[in-house]
ChimeraX commands (.cxc) that place a marker at each C-alpha (Angstrom):
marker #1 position -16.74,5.82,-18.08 radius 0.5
marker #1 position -17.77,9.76,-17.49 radius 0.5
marker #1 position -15.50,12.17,-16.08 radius 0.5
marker #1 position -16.53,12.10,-12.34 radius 0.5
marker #1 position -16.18,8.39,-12.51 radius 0.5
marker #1 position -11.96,8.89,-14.26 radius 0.5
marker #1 position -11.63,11.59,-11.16 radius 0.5
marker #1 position -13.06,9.73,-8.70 radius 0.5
marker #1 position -10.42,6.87,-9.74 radius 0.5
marker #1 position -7.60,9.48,-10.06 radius 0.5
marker #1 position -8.12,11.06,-6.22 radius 0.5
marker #1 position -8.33,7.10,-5.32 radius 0.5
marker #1 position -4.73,6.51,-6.72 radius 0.5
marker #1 position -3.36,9.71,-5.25 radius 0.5
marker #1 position -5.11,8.98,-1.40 radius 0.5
marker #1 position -3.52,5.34,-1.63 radius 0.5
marker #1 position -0.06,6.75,-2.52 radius 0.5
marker #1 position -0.09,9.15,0.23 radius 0.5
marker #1 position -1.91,6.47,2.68 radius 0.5
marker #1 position 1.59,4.53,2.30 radius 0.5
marker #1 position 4.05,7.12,2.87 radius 0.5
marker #1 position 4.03,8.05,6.41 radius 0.5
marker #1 position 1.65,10.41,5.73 radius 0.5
marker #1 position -1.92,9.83,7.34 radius 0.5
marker #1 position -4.82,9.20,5.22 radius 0.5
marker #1 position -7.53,6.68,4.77 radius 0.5
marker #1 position -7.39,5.24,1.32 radius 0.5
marker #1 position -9.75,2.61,2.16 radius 0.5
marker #1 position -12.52,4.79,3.06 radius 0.5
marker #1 position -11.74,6.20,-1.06 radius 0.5
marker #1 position -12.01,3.40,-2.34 radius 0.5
marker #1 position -15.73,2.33,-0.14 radius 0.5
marker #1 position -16.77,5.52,-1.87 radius 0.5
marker #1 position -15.91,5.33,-5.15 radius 0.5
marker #1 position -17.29,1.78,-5.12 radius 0.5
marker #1 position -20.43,2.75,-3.57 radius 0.5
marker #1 position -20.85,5.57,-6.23 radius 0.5
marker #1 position -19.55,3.64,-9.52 radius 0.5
marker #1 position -19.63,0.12,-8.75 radius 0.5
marker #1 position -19.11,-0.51,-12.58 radius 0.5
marker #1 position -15.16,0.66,-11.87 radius 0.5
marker #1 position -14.02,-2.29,-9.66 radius 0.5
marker #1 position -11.14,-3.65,-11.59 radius 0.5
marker #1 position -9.79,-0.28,-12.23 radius 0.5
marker #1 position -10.39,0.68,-8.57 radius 0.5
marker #1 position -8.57,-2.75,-7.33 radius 0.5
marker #1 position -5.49,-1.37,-10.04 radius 0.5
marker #1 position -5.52,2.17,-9.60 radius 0.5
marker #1 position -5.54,1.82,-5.10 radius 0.5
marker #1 position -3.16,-1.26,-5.22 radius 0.5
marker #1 position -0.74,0.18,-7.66 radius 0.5
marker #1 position -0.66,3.15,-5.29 radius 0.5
marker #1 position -0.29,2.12,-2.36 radius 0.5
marker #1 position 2.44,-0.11,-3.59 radius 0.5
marker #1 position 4.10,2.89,-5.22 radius 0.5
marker #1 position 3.95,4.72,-1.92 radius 0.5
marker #1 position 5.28,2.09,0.06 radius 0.5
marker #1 position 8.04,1.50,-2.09 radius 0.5
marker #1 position 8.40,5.14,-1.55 radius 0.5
marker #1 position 9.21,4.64,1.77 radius 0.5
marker #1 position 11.11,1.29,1.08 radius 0.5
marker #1 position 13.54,3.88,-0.71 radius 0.5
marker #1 position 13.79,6.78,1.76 radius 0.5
marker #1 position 14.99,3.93,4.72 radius 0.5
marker #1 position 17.20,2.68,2.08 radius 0.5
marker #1 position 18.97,5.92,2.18 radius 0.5
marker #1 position 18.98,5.83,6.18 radius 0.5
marker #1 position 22.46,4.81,8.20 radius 0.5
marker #1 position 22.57,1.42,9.83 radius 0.5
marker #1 position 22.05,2.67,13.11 radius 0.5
marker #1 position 18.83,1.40,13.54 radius 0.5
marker #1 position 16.95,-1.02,15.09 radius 0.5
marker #1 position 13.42,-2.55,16.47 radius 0.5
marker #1 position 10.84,-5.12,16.13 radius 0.5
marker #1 position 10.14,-4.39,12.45 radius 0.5
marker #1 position 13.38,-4.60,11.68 radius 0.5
marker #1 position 13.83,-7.87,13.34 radius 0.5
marker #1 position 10.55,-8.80,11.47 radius 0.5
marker #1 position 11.96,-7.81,8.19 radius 0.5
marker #1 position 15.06,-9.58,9.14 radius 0.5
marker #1 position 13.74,-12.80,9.80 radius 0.5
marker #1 position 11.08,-13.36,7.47 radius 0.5
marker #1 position 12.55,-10.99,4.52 radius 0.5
marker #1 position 10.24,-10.10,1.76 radius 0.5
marker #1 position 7.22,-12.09,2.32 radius 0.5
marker #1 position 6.54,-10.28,5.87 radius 0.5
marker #1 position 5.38,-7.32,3.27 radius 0.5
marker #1 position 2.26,-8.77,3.06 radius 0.5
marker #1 position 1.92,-7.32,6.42 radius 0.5
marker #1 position 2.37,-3.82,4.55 radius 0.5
marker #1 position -1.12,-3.00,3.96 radius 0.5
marker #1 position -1.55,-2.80,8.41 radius 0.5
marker #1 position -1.86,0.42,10.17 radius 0.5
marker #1 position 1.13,2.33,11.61 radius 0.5
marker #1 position 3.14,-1.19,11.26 radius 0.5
marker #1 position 2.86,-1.61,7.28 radius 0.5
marker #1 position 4.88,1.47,7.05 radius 0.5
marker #1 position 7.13,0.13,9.50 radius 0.5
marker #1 position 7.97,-3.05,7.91 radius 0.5
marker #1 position 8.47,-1.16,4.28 radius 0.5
marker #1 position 10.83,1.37,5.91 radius 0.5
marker #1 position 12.33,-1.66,7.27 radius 0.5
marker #1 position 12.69,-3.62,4.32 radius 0.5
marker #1 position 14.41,-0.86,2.57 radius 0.5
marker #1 position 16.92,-0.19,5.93 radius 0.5
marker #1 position 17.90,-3.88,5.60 radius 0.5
marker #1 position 18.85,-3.60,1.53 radius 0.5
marker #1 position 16.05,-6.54,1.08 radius 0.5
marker #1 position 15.88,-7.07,-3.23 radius 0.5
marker #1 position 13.38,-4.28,-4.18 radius 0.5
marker #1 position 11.52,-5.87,-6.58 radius 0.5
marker #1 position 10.08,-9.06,-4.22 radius 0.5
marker #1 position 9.19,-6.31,-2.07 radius 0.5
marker #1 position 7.33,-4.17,-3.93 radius 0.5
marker #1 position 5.65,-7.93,-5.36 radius 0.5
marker #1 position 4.70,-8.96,-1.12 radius 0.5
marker #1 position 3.55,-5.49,-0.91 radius 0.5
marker #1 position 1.26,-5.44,-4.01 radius 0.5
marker #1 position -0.17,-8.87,-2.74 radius 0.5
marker #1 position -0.89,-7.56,0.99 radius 0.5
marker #1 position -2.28,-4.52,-0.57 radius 0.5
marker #1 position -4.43,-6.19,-3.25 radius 0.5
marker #1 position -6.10,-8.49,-0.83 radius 0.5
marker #1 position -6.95,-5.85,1.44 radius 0.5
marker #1 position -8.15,-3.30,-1.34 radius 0.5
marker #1 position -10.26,-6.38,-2.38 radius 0.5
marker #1 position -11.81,-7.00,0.80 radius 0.5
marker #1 position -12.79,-3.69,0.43 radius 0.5
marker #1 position -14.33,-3.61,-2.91 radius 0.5
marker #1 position -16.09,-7.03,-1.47 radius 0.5
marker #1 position -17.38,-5.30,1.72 radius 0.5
marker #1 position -19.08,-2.01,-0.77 radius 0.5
marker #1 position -20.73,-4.47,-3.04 radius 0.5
marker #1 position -22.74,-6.29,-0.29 radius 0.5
marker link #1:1,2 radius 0.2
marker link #1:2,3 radius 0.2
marker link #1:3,4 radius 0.2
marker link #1:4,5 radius 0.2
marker link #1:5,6 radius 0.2
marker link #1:6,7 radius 0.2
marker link #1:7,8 radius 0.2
marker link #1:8,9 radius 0.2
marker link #1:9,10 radius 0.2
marker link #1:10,11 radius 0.2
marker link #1:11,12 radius 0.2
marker link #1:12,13 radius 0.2
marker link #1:13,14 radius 0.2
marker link #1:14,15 radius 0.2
marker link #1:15,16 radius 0.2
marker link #1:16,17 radius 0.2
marker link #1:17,18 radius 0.2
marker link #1:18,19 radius 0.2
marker link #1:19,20 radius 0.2
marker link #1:20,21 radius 0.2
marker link #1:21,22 radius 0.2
marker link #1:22,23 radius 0.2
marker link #1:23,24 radius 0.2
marker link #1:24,25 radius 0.2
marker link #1:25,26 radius 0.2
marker link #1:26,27 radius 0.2
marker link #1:27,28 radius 0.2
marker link #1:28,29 radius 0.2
marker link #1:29,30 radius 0.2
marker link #1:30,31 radius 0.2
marker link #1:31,32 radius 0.2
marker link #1:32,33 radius 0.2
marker link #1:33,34 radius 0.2
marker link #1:34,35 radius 0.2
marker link #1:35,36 radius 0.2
marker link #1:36,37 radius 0.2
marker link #1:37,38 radius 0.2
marker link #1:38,39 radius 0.2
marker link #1:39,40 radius 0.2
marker link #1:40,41 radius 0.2
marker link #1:41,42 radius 0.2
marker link #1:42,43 radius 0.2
marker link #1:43,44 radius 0.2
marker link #1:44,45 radius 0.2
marker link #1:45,46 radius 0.2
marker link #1:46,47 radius 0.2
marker link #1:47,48 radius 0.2
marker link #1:48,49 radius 0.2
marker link #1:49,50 radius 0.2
marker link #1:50,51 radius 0.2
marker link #1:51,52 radius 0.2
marker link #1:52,53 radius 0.2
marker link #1:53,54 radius 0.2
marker link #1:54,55 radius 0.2
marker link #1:55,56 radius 0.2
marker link #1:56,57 radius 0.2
marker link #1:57,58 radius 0.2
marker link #1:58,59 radius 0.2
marker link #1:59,60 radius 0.2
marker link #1:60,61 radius 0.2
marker link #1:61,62 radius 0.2
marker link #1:62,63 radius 0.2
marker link #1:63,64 radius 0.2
marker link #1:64,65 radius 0.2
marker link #1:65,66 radius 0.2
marker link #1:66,67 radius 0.2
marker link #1:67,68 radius 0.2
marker link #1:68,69 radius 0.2
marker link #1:69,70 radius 0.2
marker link #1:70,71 radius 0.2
marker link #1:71,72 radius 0.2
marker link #1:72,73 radius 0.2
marker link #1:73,74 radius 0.2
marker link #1:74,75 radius 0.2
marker link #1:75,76 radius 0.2
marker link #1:76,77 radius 0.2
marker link #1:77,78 radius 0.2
marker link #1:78,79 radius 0.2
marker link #1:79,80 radius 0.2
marker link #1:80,81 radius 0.2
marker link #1:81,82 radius 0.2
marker link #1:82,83 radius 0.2
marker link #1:83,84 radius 0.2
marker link #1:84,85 radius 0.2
marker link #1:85,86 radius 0.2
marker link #1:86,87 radius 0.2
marker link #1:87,88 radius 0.2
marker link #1:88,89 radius 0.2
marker link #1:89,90 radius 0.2
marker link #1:90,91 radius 0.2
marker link #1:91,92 radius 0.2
marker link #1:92,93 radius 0.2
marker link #1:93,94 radius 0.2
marker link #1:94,95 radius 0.2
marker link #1:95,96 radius 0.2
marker link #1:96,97 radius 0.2
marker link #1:97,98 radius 0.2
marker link #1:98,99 radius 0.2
marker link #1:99,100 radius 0.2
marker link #1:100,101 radius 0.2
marker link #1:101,102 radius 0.2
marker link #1:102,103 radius 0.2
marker link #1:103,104 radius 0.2
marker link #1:104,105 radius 0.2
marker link #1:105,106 radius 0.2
marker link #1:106,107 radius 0.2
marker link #1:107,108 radius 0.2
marker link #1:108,109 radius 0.2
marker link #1:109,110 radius 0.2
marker link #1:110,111 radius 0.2
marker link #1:111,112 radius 0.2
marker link #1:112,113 radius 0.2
marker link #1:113,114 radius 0.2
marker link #1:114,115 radius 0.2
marker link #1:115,116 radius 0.2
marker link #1:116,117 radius 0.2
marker link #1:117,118 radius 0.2
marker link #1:118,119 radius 0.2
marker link #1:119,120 radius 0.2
marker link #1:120,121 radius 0.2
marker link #1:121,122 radius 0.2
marker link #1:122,123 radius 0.2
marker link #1:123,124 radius 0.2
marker link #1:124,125 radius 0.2
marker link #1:125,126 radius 0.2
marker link #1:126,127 radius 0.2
marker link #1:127,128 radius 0.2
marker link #1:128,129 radius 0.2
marker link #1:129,130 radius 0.2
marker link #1:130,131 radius 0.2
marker link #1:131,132 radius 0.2
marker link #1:132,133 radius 0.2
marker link #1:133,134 radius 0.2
view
């Protein structure tokens, strides 16, 4: 792999980190680049922009973890009803982040979250990759 390639992958990790916090960005449109300029990096791409994007969400799983119980709303009834396995929802617009900040408000055990998040986020990385190559 050359260098542009390695940084191409590195700036795709660090948009699909910050795509998952609650700040805005558009890791998807990353990763349809770096897909559409080294197609040979797929696997790593899938890695690199899932394990992000996980990392980020359980970013915010954390921060809401550290919020009051004051709180409430229909992600948090979500979270409440379905528990972990609504986090394959986490990968959505505006509600993804939602439903991780909820997770982490209701206590749910981090580590199935962050393993419905990963799956959400995989499949819709994937999708992506899919979508470049055709």
């Amino acid at each position: 792999m050359d260098f542009t390639a390695n940084a191409s992958l590195g700036g795709l990790f660090v948009s699909s980190f910050l795509a998952a916090t609650l700040l805005p960005g558009g890791s998807e449109a990353v990763l349809f680049a770096v897909m559409r300029l080294h197609p040979e990096t797929a696997g790593s791409a899938l890695l690199l922009a899932t394990l992000g994007n996980t990392l980020g969400g359980l970013t915010t799983f954390w921060m809401a973890r550290a919020l009051p119980q004051t709180l409430a709303g229909r992600p948090l009834a979500l979270a409440r009803r379905w528990g972990a396995p609504v986090l394959l929802l986490a990968w959505a617009p505006v509600v993804g982040d939602l439903l991780c900040a909820a997770a982490g408000w209701l206590r749910l055990p981090w580590l199935a979250s962050a393993a419905w998040m990963a799956v959400g986020k995989a499949a819709r990385y994937g999708a992506v990759i899919w979508l470049a190559q055709i």
